[in-house]
Structure formats: structure tokens, C-alpha cells
C-alpha positions in Angstrom: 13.2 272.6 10.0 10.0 274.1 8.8 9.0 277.7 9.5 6.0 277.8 12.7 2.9 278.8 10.3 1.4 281.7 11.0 -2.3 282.2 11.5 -5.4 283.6 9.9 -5.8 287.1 10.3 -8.9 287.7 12.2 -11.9 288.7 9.7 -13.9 291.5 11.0 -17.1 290.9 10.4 -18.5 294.9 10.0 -21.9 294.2 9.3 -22.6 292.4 12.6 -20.0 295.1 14.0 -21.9 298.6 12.9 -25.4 296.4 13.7 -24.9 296.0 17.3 -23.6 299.6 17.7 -26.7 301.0 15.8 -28.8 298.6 18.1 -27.3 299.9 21.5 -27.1 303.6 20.4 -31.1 302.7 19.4 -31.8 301.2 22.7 -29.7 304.2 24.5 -32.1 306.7 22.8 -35.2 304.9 23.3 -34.7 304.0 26.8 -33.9 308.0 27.3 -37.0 309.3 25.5 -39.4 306.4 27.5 -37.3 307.8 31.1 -39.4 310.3 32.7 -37.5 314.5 32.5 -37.0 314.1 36.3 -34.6 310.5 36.2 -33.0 311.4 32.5 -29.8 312.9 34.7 -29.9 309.5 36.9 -30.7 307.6 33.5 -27.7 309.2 31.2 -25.6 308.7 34.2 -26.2 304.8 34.1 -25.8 304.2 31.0 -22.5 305.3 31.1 -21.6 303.7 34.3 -23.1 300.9 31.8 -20.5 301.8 28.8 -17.6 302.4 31.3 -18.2 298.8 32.6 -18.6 297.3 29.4 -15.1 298.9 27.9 -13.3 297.9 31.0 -14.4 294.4 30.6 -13.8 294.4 26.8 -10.1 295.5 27.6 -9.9 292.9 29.8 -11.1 289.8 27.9 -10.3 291.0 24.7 -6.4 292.4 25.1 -5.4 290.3 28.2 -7.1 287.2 26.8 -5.4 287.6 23.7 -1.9 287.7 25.0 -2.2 285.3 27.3 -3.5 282.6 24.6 -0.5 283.7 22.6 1.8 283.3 25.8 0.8 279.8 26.1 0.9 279.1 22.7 4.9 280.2 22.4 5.2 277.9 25.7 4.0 275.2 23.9 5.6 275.2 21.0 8.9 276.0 22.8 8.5 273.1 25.1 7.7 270.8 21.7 10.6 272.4 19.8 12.6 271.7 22.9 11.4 267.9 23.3 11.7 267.1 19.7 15.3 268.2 19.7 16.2 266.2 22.9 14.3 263.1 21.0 16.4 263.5 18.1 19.8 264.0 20.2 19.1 260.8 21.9 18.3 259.1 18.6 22.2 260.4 16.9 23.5 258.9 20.0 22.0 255.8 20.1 22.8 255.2 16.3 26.2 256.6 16.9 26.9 253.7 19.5 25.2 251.3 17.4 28.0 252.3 14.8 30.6 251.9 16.9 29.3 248.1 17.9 29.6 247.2 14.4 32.4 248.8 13.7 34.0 246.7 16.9 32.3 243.5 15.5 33.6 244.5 11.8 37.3 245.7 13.2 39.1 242.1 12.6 39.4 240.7 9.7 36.8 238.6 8.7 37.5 235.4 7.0 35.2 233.5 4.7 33.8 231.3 7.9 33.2 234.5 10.1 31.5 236.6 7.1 28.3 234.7 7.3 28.2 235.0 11.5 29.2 238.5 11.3 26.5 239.4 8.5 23.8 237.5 10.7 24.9 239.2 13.9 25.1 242.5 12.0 21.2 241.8 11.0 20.7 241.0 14.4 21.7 243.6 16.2 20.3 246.4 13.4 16.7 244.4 13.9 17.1 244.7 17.7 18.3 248.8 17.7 15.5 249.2 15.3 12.7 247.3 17.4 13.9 249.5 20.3 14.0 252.8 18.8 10.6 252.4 17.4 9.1 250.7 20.9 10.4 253.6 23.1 9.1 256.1 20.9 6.2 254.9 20.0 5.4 254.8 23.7 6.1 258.3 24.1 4.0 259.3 21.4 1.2 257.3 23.2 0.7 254.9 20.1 -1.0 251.9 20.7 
């Protein structure tokens, strides 16, 4: 069983990162020395009604988003993990009962005569479990 890999760290990209905060702090400073004396109390107070809003949203989408993606992602691969080792239970027990037909078939002594009809039925029923195994699955898998 291989190992689930694990991804990519995140790259910060800090040139993009320090470039939007030097553009906001630029556009916080302009828009307070273009604000008349009289509204810079009402203007200041905005803009951090503006920043307040803006972190509260960040936490939101960035933190909660995050752990939700990775929530469904360990859901998923559980419920894969979980259906691939149902799919491979069934498979031992339909092999194992395929043995045991054989072995049934193979139990009596086989003379000369019956070594050639017990080969071909042998063949048979292999081709058949084989044809069956690989049907039902690949219709599971949605092949084709």
C-alpha cells in the first residue's frame, strides 16, 4: 500500500504580497489627504470599518475554506480507501471459491480419459471467473 502523497507547499508569492499592501496603504493615504479636515474623522473611521471587514472575510475564506477542502478531501480518500479494500475482499473470495471448485473437480482421481475433460473444464471455468471478474469491474470503474 503506497503512502497518500502529500502536497506542494503553498509558494508565497511576496512581491505581489508587499505590492498590494504598499498600494492600499498608498490609496489609504491619498484618499485621507484628498478628504476635506472636517470628514478625515468620518473618513479614518471607514476605512477601518473597511479593514475590519476585509480581515473578517479573509478569516473566513481563507482558514474555514481551507479546512473544509481538506475535510473533504480526507472523506474522499477514506471512502476510496474504504471501497478499494471492499473490491479487493470480494475479489479473495471469489478466487477462494473458484479454488475450492477445482479443487472439488481435481479431488478424484483422474484417470488418463478424465485428464483431458478435467484440463478443458479447468480452462473453462478459469476463462469464465476471469471474464467475470474483469466485466463487473470494469463496469464499476465506468469503462467502456
Amino acid at each position: 500500500m503506497t503512502e497518500p502523497s502529500v502536497p506542494p507547499r503553498l509558494r508565497i508569492r511576496w512581491g505581489w504580497f508587499v505590492g498590494c499592501i504598499v498600494l492600499g496603504l498608498t490609496a489609504i493615504v491619498v484618499g485621507l489627504v484628498v478628504a476635506p479636515a472636517a470628514d478625515r474623522t468620518a473618513y479614518l473611521a471607514g476605512v477601518l470599518g473597511g479593514v475590519g471587514t476585509t480581515l473578517l472575510l479573509v478569516g473566513i475564506v481563507v482558514l474555514l475554506e481551507r479546512r473544509i477542502v481538506d475535510t473533504a478531501v480526507r472523506v474522499v480518500r477514506h471512502a476510496a480507501e474504504e471501497a478499494r479494500l471492499r473490491t479487493d475482499e470480494a475479489v479473495r473470495a471469489q478466487v477462494r471459491d473458484l479454488e475450492d471448485r477445482l479443487a472439488d473437480l481435481w479431488a478424484t482421481a483422474a484417470t488418463p480419459e478424465d485428464a483431458a475433460a478435467k484440463s478443458e473444464q479447468t480452462r473453462r471455468m478459469t476463462n469464465e471467473f476471469t471474464k467475470r471478474v474483469v466485466d463487473e469491474y470494469t463496469d464499476e470503474a465506468g469503462a467502456p
